[in-house]
N, C-alpha and C positions, 0 to 999 in steps of 0.2 A: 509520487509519480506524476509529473507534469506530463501531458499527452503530449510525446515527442520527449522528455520529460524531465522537469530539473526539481525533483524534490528535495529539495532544502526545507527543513522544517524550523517552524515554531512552537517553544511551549502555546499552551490554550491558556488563556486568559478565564474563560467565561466557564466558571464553575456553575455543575449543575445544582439545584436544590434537594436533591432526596439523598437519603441514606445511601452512604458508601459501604459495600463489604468487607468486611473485616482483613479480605486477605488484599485491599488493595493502601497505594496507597492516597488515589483520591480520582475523580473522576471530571473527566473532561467534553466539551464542547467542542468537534471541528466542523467546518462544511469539506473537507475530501478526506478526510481518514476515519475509519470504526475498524476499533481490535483493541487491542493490549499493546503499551510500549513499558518496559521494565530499565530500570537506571537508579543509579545513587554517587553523588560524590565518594570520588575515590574510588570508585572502581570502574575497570577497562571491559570489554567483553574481545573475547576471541568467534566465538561462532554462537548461530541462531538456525533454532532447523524447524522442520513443522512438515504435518502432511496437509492435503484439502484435496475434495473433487472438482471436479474443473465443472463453474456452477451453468444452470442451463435457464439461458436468460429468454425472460417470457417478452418478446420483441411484436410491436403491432406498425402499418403503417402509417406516417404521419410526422416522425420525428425519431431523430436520432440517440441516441444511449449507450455508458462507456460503464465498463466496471473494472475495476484490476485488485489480483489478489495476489498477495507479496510479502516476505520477510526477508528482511534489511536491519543491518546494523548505523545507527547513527543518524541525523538528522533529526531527531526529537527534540534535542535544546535549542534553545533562541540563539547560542553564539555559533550553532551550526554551521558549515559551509560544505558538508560533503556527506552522503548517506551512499552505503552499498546495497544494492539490493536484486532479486531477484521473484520473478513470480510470472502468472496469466492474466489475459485478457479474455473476454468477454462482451462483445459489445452486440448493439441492436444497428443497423443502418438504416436511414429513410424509411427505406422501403421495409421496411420490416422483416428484413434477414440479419440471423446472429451470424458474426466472425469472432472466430478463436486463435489464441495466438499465445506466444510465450516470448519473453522477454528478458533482459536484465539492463540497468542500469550504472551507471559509475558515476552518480554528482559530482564537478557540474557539467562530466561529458555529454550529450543525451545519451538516450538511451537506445537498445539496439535490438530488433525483433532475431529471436532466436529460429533457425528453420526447422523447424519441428512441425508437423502435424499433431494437433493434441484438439479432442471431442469431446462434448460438454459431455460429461459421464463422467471422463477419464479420473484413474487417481492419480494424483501428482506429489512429489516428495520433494524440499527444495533444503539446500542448506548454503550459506554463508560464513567462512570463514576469512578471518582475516589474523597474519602476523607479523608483525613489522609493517612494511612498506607491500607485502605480498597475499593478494587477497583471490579466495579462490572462489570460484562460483558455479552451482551445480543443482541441476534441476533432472530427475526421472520422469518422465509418465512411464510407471507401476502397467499399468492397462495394456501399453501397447510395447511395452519393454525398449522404449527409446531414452538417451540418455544424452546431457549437455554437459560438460564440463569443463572449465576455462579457468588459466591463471591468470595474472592479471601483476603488474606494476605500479601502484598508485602513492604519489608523494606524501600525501597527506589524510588517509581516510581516518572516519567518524568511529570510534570505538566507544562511544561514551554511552550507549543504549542497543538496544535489541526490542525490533519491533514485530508483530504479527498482524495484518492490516489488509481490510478492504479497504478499497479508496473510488472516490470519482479523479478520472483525472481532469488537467487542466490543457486549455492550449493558448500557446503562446505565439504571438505576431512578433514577438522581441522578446529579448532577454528579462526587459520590466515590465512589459506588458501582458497579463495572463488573464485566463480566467476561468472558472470551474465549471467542468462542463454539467450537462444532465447525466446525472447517473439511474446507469439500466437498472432495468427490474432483474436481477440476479437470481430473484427470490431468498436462497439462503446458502450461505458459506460453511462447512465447518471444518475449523481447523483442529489435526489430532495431533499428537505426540510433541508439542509446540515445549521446545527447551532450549536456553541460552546457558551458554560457558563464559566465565571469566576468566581471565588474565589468570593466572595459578591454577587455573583445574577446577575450579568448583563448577557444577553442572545443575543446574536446577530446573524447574516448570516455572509457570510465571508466575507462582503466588512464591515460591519461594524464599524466606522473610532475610535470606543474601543479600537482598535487593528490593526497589520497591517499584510497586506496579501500578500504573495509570492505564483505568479503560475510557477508552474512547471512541465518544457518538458522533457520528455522522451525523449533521444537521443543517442546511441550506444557512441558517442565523449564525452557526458558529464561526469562532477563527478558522483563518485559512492556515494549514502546515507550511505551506510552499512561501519563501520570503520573497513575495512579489506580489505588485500590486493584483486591485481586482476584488472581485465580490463574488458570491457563490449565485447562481442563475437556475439552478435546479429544484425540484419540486421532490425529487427521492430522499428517505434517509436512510439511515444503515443502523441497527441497532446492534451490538456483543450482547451474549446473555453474561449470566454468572459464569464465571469456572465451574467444572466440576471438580469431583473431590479430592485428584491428583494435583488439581492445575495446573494439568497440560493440556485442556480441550473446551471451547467456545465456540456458538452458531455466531455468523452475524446476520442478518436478516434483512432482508428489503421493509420499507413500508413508504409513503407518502403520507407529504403535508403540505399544508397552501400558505404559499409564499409572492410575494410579487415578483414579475418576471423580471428578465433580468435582459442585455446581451449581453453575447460571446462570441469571441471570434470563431471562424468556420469553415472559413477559405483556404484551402490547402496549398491552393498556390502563396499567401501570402508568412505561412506556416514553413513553406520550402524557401521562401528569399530568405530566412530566420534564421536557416541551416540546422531546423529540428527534422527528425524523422516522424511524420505522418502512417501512425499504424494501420491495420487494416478498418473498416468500418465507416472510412473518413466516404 
């Protein structure tokens, strides 16, 4: 989620050094994505679903802060050019007010705030399906019994993975111009009942050995997802824990590390000549 937001992604390059868990199949490095993405040659996915509460971002004033929680089919491999997705925001503004919001995406259309009223508490249930060229997209808040549901026409969408993902997003003055914002203190994420279907019915959690599963940390030093230029500028990270023992359920977790600063673009007027959408917080 590019902030306004064109998440095309890239594999991670920058493998970490400690012990990978058994059920995954290796662990990754990025500066705007923490979660699980699950993928294997040769196989398609049809839908990706997952629950999470809509997290309640600790916001001081002084500076600004962005978080999004989302699942999205595709956009995980480097020959990417399209990810579906859907999910919340979270952010801090200056002034140190949180704004919430709900979302979805269609790479490389941007992306399109959904009218929902939704409060950091809320539960939220979100799924993704895609078949053929007809991808469907569908988000509850549980809590206040509101619901979005939307089909969709897309020529060419991403099937090759199914993701579960906190992200920083980024924002863009141009199409190749980006850059990764600061990511809010969210505190922590967790996502439940997180499960992906392929192409013939098979339906699994994310360790399931169908497929294989790559966790991924949020880290200012890592690769970027999004294929555009730019460097990460932030000071937060995001950590996934382990699965639990269905592997369908992961925290991801705020923390801080000291990085050197960075800029980023921030001008919303320059963000709107771009012809991206400017979510709330800005």
């Amino acid at each position: 989620m590019v902030r306004f937001r064109l998440s095309c992604a890239l594999t991670i390059a920058a493998m970490l050094a400690f012990a990978v868990p058994s059920a995954l199949g290796d662990t990754v490095e990025s500066s705007n994505w923490a979660g699980y993405a699950v993928h294997k040659p040769g196989i398609r996915f049809t839908k990706v679903a997952a629950a999470w509460r809509q997290p309640r971002a600790i916001c001081a004033a002084g500076g600004p802060g962005y978080s999004a929680t989302w699942v999205g089919l595709g956009g995980f491999n480097a020959s990417s050019d399209a990810l579906e997705q859907i999910g919340s925001e979270m952010d801090c503004t200056a002034s140190g007010r949180p704004v919430s919001s709900v979302w979805y995406e269609l790479v490389p259309a941007p992306s399109r705030t959904i009218k929902m009223t939704v409060r950091a508490g809320d539960q939220l249930a979100a799924t993704v399906t895609v078949s053929g060229t007809r991808v469907v997209l569908a988000l509850t808040d549980v809590t206040s019994h509101r619901s979005f549901r939307k089909v969709f026409s897309v020529a060419n969408p991403d099937v090759s993975s199914a993701e579960w993902i906190v992200e920083a997003p980024s924002e863009c003055i141009s199409q190749n111009n980006c850059q990764t914002l600061p990511l809010a203190d969210f505190g922590s994420t967790t996502f439940n009942i997180a499960q992906a279907e392929a192409v013939g019915g098979h339906t699994g959690s994310i360790s399931d050995p169908f497929w294989n599963a790559t966790q991924i940390l949020l880290t200012p030093g890592g690769r970027r997802f999004v294929v555009l230029g730019g460097t990460g500028a932030t000071e937060g990270a995001a950590i996934p824990s382990a699965l639990d023992s269905k592997g369908n359920s992961f925290k991801v977790t705020y923390s801080t590390v000291s990085v050197p600063g960075g800029q980023f673009f921030s001008k919303r007027s320059a963000a709107a000549r771009a012809g991206y959408i400017v979510h709330p917080g800005r």
